[in-house]
KELOBA-446899 format. One record per residue (C-alpha): y negated, z, x negated. Coordinates in steps of 0.02 Angstrom, whole numbers, plus 32768, in hexadecimal, padded with zeros to 4 digits. Layout:
N
YZX;...
END
This chain:
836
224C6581D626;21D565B2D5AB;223B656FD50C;223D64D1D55A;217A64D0D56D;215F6500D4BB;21DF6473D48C;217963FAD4F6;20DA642DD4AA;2110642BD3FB;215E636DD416;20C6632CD474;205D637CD3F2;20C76306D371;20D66267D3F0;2022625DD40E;1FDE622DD348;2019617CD377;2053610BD416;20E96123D45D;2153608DD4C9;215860F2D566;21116055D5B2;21C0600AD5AB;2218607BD5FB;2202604FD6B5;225E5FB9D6B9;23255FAFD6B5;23B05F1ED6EB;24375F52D73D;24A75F1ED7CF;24485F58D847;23765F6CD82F;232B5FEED889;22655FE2D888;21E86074D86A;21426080D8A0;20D760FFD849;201C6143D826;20226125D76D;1F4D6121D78E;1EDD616FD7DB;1E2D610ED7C2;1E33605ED80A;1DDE5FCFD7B9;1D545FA3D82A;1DA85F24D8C3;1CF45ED2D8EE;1CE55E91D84F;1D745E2DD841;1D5D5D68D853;1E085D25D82A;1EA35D75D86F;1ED55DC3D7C4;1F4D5E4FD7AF;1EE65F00D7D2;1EF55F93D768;1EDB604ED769;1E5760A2D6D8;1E9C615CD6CE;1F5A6187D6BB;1F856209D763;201F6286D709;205D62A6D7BC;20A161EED7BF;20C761DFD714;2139626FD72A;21866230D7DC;21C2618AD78B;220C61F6D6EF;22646242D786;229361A4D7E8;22D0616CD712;2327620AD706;23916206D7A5;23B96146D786;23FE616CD6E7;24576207D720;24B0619CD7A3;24EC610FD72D;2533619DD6C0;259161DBD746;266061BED75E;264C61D2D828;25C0619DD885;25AD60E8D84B;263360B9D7BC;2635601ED76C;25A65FFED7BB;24E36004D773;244C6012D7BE;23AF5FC5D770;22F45FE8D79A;22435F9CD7A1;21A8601DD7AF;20FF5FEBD7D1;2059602DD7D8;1FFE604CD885;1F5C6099D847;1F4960F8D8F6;1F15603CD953;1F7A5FF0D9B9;1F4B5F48D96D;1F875F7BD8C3;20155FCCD929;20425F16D992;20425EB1D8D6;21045EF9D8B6;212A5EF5D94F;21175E48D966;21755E2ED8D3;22065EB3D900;22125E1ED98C;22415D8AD933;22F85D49D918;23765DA2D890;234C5D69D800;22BE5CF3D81F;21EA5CEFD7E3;21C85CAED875;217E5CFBD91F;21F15C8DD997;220F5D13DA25;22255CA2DAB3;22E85C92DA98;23635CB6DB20;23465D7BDB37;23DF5DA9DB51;24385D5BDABC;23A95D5EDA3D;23C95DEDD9A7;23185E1AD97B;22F65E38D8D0;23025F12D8ED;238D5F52D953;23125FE6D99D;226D6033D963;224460C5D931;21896117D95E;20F76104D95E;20BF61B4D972;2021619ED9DC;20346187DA99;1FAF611FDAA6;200B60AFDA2D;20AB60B8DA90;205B608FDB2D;202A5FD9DADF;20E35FC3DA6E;213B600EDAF2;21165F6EDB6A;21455EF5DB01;21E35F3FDABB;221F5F71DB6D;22045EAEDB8A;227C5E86DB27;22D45F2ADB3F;22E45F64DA84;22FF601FDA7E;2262608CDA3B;22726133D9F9;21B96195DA0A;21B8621AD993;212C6278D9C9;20D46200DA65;20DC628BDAF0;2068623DDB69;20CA6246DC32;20976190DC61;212D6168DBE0;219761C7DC43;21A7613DDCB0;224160D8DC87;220C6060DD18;2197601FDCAD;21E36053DBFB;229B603DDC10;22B56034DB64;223360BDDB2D;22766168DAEA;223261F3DA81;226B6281DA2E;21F26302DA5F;21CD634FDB15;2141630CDB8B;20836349DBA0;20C86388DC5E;213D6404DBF1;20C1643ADB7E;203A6444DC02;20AE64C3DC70;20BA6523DBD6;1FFD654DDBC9;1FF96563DC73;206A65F5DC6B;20086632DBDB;1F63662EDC3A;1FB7667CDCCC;20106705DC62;1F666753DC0E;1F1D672EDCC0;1E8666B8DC6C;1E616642DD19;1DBE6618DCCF;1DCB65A6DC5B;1D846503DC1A;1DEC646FDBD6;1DAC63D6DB41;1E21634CDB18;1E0B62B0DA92;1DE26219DB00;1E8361BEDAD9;1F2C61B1DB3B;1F69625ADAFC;1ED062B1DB1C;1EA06279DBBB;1F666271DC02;1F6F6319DBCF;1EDA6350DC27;1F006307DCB4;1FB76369DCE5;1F5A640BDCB2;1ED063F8DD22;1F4763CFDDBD;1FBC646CDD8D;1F2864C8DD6B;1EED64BCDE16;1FB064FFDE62;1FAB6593DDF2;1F1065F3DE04;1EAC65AADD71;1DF9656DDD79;1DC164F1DD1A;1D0D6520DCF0;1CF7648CDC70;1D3963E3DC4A;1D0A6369DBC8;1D4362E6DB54;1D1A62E0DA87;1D286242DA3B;1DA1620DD9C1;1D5361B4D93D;1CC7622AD905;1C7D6191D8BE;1C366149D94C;1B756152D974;1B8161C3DA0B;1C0B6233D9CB;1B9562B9D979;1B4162C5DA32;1BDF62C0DA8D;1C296354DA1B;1B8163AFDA31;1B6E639BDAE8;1C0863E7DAF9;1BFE6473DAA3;1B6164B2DAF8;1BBE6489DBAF;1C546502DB59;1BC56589DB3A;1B6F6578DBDF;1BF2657EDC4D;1C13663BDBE3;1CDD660BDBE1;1D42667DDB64;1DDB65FADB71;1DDC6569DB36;1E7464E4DB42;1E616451DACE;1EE863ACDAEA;1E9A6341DA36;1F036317D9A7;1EB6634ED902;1E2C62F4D8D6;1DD26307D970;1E0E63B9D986;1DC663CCD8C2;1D016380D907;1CFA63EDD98D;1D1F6493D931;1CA76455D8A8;1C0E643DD920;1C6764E3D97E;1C51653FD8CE;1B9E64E6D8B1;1B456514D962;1B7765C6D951;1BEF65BFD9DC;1C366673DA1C;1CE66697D9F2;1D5E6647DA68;1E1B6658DA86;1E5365A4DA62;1EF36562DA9D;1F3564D3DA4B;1FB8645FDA45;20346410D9C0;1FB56380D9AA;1F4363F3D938;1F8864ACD92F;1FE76486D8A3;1F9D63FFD849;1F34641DD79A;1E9463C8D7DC;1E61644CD843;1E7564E8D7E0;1E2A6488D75D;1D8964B3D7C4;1CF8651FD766;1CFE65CAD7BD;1D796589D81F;1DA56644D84D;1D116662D8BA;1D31660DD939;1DB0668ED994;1E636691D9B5;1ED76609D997;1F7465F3DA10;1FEC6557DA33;207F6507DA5E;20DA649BD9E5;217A6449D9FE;221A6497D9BC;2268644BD934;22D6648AD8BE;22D96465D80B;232A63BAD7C0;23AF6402D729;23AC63B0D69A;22F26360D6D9;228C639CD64F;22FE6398D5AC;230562E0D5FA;225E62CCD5E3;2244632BD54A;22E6629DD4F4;2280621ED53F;21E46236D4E0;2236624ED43A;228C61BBD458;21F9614CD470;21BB6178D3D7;22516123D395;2243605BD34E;22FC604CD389;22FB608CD425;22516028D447;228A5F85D415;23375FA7D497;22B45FC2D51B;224C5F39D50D;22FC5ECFD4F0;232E5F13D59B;22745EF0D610;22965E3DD5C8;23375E25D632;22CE5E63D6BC;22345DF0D6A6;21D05E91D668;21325E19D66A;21275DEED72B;20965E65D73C;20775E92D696;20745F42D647;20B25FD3D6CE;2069605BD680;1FDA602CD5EC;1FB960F3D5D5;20596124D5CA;20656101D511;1FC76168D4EA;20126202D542;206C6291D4EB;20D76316D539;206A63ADD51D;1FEE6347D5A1;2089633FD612;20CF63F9D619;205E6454D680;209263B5D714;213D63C2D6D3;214B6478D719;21006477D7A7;211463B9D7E6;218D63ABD87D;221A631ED828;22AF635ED89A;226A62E4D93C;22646249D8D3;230F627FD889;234C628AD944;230561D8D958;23736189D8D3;240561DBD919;23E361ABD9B9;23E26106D99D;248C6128D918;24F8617BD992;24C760F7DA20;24F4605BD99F;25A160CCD95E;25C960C1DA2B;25AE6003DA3F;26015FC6D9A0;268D602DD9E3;26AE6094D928;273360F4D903;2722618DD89C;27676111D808;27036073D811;2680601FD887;269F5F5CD8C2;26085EF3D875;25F65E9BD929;25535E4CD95D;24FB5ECAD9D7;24635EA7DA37;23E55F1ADA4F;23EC5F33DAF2;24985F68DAFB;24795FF9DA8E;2408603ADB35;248E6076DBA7;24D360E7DB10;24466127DB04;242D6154DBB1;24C461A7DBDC;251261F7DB3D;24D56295DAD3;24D6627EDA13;24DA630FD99E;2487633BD8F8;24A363BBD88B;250B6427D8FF;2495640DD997;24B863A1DA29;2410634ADA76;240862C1DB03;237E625CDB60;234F6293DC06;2326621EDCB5;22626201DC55;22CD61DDDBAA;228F6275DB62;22D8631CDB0D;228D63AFDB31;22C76426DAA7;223D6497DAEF;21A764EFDA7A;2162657DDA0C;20C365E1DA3C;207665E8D990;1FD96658D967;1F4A664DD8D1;1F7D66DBD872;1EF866E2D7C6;1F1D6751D733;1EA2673ED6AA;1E6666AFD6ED;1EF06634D6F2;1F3B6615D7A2;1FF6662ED7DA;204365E5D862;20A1667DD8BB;211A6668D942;20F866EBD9D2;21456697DA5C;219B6605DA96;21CB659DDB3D;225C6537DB71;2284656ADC31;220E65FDDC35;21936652DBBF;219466D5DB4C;2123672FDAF6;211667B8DA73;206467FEDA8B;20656879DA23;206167FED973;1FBE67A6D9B7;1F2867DFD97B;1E9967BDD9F7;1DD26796D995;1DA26829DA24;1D6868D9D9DA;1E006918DA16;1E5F6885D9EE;1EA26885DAAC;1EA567EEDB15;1DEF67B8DB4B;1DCB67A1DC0B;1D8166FDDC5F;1D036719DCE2;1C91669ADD3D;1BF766B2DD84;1B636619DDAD;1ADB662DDE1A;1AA965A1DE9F;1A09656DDEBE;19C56557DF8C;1A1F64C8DFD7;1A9D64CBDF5C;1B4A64FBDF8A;1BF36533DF24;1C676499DF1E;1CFF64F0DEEF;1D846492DE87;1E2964A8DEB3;1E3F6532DF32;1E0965B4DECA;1D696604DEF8;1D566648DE49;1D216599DE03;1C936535DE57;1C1364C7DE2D;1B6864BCDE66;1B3C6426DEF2;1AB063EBDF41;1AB563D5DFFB;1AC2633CE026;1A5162DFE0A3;1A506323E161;1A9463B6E134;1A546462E10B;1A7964F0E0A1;1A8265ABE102;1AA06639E08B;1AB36676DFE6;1B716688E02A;1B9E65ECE074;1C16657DE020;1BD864E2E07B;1B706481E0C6;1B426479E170;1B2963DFE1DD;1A8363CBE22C;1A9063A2E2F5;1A8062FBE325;19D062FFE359;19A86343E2A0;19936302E1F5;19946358E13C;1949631AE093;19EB6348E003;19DB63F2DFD0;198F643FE05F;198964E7E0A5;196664A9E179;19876417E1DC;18D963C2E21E;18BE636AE2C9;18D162A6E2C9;183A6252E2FE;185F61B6E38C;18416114E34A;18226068E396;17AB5FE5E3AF;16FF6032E3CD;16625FF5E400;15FF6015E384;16735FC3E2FC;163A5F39E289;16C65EDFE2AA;16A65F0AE386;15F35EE0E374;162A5E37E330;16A45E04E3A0;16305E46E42E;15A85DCFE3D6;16155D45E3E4;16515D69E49B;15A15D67E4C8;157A5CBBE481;162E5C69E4E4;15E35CDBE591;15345C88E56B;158A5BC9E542;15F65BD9E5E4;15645C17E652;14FA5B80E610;15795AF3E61E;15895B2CE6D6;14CC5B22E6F4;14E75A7DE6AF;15735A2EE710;15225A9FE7B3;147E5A28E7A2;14EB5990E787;156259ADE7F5;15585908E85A;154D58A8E7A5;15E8583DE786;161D58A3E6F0;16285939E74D;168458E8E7E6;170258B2E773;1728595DE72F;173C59AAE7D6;169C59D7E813;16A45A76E857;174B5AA7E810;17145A8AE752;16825B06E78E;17025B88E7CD;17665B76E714;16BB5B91E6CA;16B95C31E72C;17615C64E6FF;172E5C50E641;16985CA7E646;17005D4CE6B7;17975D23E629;17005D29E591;16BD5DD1E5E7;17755E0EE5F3;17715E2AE52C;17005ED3E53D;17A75F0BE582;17F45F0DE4D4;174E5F75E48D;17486042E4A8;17CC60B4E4D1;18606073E51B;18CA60B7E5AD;194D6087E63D;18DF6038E6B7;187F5FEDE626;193C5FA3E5CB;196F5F57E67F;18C65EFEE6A1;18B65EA3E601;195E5E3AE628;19435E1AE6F2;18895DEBE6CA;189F5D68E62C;19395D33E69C;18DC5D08E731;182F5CC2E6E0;18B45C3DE66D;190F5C14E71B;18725BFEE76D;18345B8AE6E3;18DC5B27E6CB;18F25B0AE79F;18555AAAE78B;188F5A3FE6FA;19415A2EE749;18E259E7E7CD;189A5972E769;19375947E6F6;19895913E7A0;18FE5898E7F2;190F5850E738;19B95828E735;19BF57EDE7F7;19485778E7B9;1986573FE705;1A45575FE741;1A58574CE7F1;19D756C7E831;1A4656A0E8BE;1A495758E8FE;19945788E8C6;193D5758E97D;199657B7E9E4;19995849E959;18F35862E920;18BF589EE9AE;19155950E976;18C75958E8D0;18105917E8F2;17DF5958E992;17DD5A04E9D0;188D5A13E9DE;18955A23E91B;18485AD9E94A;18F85B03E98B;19525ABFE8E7;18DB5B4CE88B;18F65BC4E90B;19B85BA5E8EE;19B55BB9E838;193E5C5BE845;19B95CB1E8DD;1A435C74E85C;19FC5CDCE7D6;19E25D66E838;1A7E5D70E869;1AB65D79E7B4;1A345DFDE78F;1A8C5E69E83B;1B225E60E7D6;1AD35E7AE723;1A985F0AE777;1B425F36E799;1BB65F1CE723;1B4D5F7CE69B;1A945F5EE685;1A365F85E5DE;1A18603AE5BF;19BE609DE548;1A1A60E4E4A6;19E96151E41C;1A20610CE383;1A3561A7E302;1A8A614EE266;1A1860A8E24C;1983610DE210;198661B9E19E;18FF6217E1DE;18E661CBE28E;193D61B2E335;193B60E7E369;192960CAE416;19706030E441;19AA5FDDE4CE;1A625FCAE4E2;1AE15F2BE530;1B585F97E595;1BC55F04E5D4;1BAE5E5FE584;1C0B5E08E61E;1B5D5E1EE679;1AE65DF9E5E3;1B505D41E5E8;1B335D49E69D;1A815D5DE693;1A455CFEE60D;1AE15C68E61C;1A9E5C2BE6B1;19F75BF4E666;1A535BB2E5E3;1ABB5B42E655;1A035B0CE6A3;19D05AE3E5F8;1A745A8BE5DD;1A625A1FE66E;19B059F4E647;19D759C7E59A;1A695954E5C6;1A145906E649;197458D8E5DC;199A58BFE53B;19EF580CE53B;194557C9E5A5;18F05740E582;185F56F8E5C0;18165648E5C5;176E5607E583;16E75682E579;171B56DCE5F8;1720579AE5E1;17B957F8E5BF;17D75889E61D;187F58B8E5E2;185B58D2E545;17F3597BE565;188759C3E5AD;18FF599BE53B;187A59DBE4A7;18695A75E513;19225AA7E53D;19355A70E479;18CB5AE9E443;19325B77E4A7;19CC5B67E476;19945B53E3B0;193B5BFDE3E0;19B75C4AE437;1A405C23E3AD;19C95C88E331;19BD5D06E3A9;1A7E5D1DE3AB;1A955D06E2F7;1A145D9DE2C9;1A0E5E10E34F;1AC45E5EE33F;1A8A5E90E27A;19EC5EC9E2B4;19E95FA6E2AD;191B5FD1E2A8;18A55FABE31F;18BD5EEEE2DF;191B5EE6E37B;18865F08E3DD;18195E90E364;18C25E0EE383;18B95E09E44E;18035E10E43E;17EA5D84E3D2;187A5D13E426;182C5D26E4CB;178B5CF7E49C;17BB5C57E429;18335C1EE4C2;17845C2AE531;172C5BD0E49D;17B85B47E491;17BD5B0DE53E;16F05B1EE545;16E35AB4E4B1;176A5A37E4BF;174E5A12E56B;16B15A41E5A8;16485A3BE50C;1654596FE4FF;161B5952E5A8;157D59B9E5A8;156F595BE512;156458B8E581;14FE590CE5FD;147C593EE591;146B58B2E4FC;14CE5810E547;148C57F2E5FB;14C4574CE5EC;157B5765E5F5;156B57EAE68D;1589574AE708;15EC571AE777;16365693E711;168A5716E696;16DF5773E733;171F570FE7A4;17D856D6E7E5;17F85773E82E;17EB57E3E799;173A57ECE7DD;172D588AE859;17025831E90E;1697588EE975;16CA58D8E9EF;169158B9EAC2;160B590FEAF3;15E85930EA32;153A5952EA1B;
END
């Protein structure tokens, strides 16, 4: 190994005085093109500022990719050399640049779509005959990259080899059908910690991922295993993953001091390794206490992180990376390659090949390639992971040596769609280099993983394998060194304090990890010891965070409310307008006018408004039973009692407009004395209905303890609403009558017209009583109160001023028309014999 290093150093050393034409080399024809996808950059060209949609770029060469593709090369090559697996038969390839974006990622993958051998981006061909210009894909490396190719290959069912995407929502080949990787999932790596956690007994722990697919996926299957193995989370946070942004710096910082308050001595981190490499910068710059840090294959072996200032102090250093074994023959490969792009001959073959492949459709693959030397490649060469995008090529190999149907001699050049190649891939193991491999159910391999530790020796880090997991875990203790004194395993303990009316909300079920919540409102914290809150009774209330439950005051309407006092006012004013328009009509009771609005029975409604008026005070104080069951009978009998004497009326009316032939020998029931009994009827008629109100299920108080937060509502309650249509239908059927019977009258000359006060009056009922319904069933404060007040009183008001109003109007300022003349043909009230 370490010849090979100092003959890679001393070649790069003599590539790198000019440019090489590595550029070229990631583009090949051949029977059958396989696309790569790779991370050739790692600094993307600002997306925002683009105006045009012109072909995006990356600004700083990433090595990992550079080296996957050499890998992706190498095994391409490897398997056109070989006499068995394909013969005859060549693959080609096309790699492109994804610059860690998906939309640099989707660019080749539109164009991985198009038709064999064509420019164009004509994709809506018959899907199930089309040959798309790649017969699978290999990569991209990032899951959040896969998650966005993924859907649009799997449309179109081309097979896609991940090399290193490990997130588990691609385990779902509902969705992905044609998705497969060459690496395990997060949910294998994440069991793998757990048992770690669990075997040095650290439950208290906290967790930071890189807010990006991996990260947060991660994160999320370790917190739900966490939770069913006895391992509180005392911390969990997200970093962001370009340290560029504006907020980054805060983020980064924020979390930090959360890591140091919540006094946690493990620390799991799910990032890949630029994030990972902010956060143990600003770990390193705020002085953070040494920490065991458990990574994962994202970042524990990458450069970037060790490349860290003092990178030492921040603790112990343990992870899981995926087992892979070596590639033979990988890195002479790669060290033939470079000398030979140094080579004019070899160069001008190259770019003679990428022509046959329109090399130009998107330009340059890799611009810093030819700037690179292989001394800035050999640290990545010997520690970078190449054996699962080796496994990819093969994959896809074996499954295209199955549906050409070879023979160990020769391979049929048949046309094969890409989706045939799936089923092969599905079913059958392949096997390189003397190892068998084969997708699982989630079209995955899980070749399992190595427990690597930090292990520094005059300051340079090695990456030392002390353990590993496949089934189960194993560990060998005794070669990790520990930042402790005593270089033993450090313990995790929790501890927090809760303030008074504050309680431990424990996550999980795991009383060892809690957070600090307030109480929330009605409900009260006891002790120091208690683990929740307690409910306040009914009859109580409790601000949040309290430490006792306080008595709810009763609320309703009261007397000495603004709002009371006004309605009172105005009750006062209807009492006082009622009171005077009977004086009126009781000094001009003989008059015509008065005759003709029934004399002694419009002075009896003009009681029964003023006892209706007065019947509002009901609605004002504190309410109870006897109180809920008057306010009904008493508004019910006052509006019957009003409306008998304008039925009355309605009917001498239409005897006389309708029915002149019938009116003599009629009227005598509606304008004498008998008319009493017709008012009697319609009052014993109510009654009756108010008996059975009564009965049925009259209005009741009730305590309403959830309108209000701090006070009881006492209300009164509908218990059946069979008898509030009983009691309150029948005046409507009065009013119906009256309204039907009057509206349509007309009346000759300049005679007066009596009709049209009742059918104003029952008018202005219904419109009030439609508002009434429309309001009152929304209605949870003492509104309700205010509501029945308030629609009592403007009913009273109504009928005062639409029917009553107008004729003391006459009365008082138009003597004139209070003749004779204007009441007469028997709408006129005839007096009675004996009449004085």
């Amino acid at each position: 190994m370490v010849p090979e290093l100092l003959l890679c150093l001393g070649l790069g050393c003599a590539g790198a005085l000019s440019p090489t034409c590595l550029s070229a080399q990631f583009q090949r024809p051949g029977d059958y093109i396989l696309g790569g996808l790779f991370p050739f950059g790692s600094d993307t060209v600002n997306l925002t500022a683009r105006s045009e949609p012109t072909l995006m770029r990356c600004e700083r060469l990433f090595s990992d990719g550079l080296v996957w593709a050499l890998g992706m090369r190498f095994a391409i090559d490897e398997i056109n050399n070989s006499t068995t697996l394909l013969p005859g038969v060549t693959l080609g390839y096309e790699m492109h640049d994804t610059c860690f974006e998906p939309l640099v990622a989707l660019q080749p993958s539109l164009l991985f779509l198009t038709r064999s051998g064509s420019m164009g981006t004509r994709i809506l061909c018959n899907s199930t005959d089309c040959q798309p210009r790649v017969t699978a894909v290999i990569g991209p490396h990032k899951s959040g990259l896969c998650l966005a190719t993924a859907k649009l290959f799997s449309s179109f069912l081309i097979p896609q080899v991940s090399y290193a995407a490990s997130s588990e929502k691609l385990s779902n080949a509902e969705l992905y059908p044609s998705f497969y990787r060459t690496v395990p999932s997060d949910k294998n790596l994440v069991e793998a910690v757990v048992l770690l956690l669990n075997r040095f007994g650290w439950n208290w722990i906290a967790t930071i991922a890189s807010d990006d697919e991996y990260g947060q996926g991660a994160q999320e299957i370790f917190l739900s295993m966490a939770g069913n193995n006895n391992i509180c989370i005392a911390f969990e946070g997200l970093i962001p993953t370009d340290v560029s942004e504006p907020n980054a710096q805060k983020q980064l910082e924020d979390t930090v001091n959360l890591i140091n308050k919540t006094k946690v001595n493990i620390i799991v981190l799910f990032a890949y390794s630029l994030p990972a490499q902010a956060l143990l910068e600003q770990s390193i710059r705020m002085g953070l206490s040494k920490k065991v840090w458990i990574g994962t294959k994202a970042w524990m072996v990458s450069d970037i992180p060790t490349s860290v200032p003092n990178i030492q102090s921040i603790g112990t250093v343990l992870g899981f990376v995926m087992k892979a074994g070596t590639v033979p023959g990988f890195q002479q490969y790669v060290t033939d390659l470079f000398s030979s792009v140094q080579q004019d001959e070899f160069c001008r073959q190259s770019r003679e090949l990428n022509r046959l492949v329109n090399a130009d459709v998107l330009g340059t693959h890799c611009e810093e390639c030819d700037h690179i030397s292989l001394g800035d490649l050999s640290f990545m060469l010997s520690i970078s992971q190449v054996q699962p995008v080796h496994l990819a090529v093969y994959s896809v190999a074996y499954a295209l040596h199955r549906a050409l149907g070879c023979t160990p001699k020769a391979c049929p050049k048949a046309p094969i769609r890409s989706w045939q190649l799936l089923h092969f891939m599905d079913t059958l193991p392949f096997e390189v280099n003397g190892q068998s491999f084969r997708f699982d159910q989630s079209h995955s391999t899980n070749t399992g993983y190595n427990l690597i530790f930090w292990s520094w020796k005059n300051g340079t880090v090695s990456y030392l394998p002390v353990g590993g997991y496949e089934q189960s875990l194993h560990i060998d203790e005794s070669q990790i060194q520990f930042h402790t004194p005593d270089q033993k395993e450090p313990t995790s303990e929790c501890f927090t304090h809760c303030k008074p009316g504050q309680v431990r909300r424990i996550k999980g079920f795991h009383l060892c990890c809690y957070d600090c919540t307030d109480c929330p409102e009605n409900t009260f914290w006891s002790s120091e010891d208690s683990s929740s809150c307690i409910p306040c009774l009914q009859h109580q209330w409790a601000p949040a965070r309290s430490t006792r439950c306080y008595e709810r005051s009763q609320r309703f309407l009261f007397w000495d409310e603004p709002l009371a006092i006004a309605l009172l006012a105005l009750m006062s004013i209807t009492v006082l307008l009622t009171c005077l328009t009977a004086l009126l009509f009781l000094r001009n009771l003989q008059t015509p006018l008065v005759q003709a609005a029934g004399g002694e029975r419009a002075l009896f409604a003009l009681l029964c408004l003023v006892v209706l008026s007065l019947s509002c005070c009901l609605h004002v104080g504190k309410p109870s039973d006897t109180l809920c069951t008057t306010q009904g009978v008493v508004y019910a009998l006052c509006l019957t009692g009003c409306f008998s004497t304008f039925l009355i009326k309605t009917l001498e009316i239409t005897l006389v407009m309708e029915l002149p032939r019938c009116a003599p020998s009629l009227l005598c029931w509606v304008t004498h004395r008998r008319s009493w009994l017709l008012v009697a009827l319609c009052l014993l008629t109510q009654g009756l209905l108010c008996l059975c109100h009564l009965h049925l299920g009259p209005a009741y108080l009730r305590s309403d303890y959830k309108s209000l937060p701090t006070e009881v509502l006492l209300v009164c309650n509908t218990k059946s609403w069979v008898a509030f249509a009983l009691l309150h239908g029948y005046n409507s059927c009065l009013a119906l009558v009256c309204f039907l019977g009057t509206f349509m009258v007309q009346t000759l000359g300049k005679k007066y017209n009596l009709a049209r006060g009742i059918t104003l009056a029952t008018l202005i009922y219904f419109i009030i009583w439609i508002f009434f319904m429309a309001i009152f069933p929304t209605l949870r404060t003492i509104l309700r109160a205010v509501t029945l007040f308030a629609t009592t009183l403007t009913i009273s008001l109504g009928i005062l001023g639409t029917y009553y109003l107008p004729k003391c109007y006459i009365i008082l300022f138009k003597p004139e028309m209070n003749t004779a003349d204007c009441f007469q043909n028997s709408i006129q009230e005839e007096p009675e014999e004996g009449s004085a």
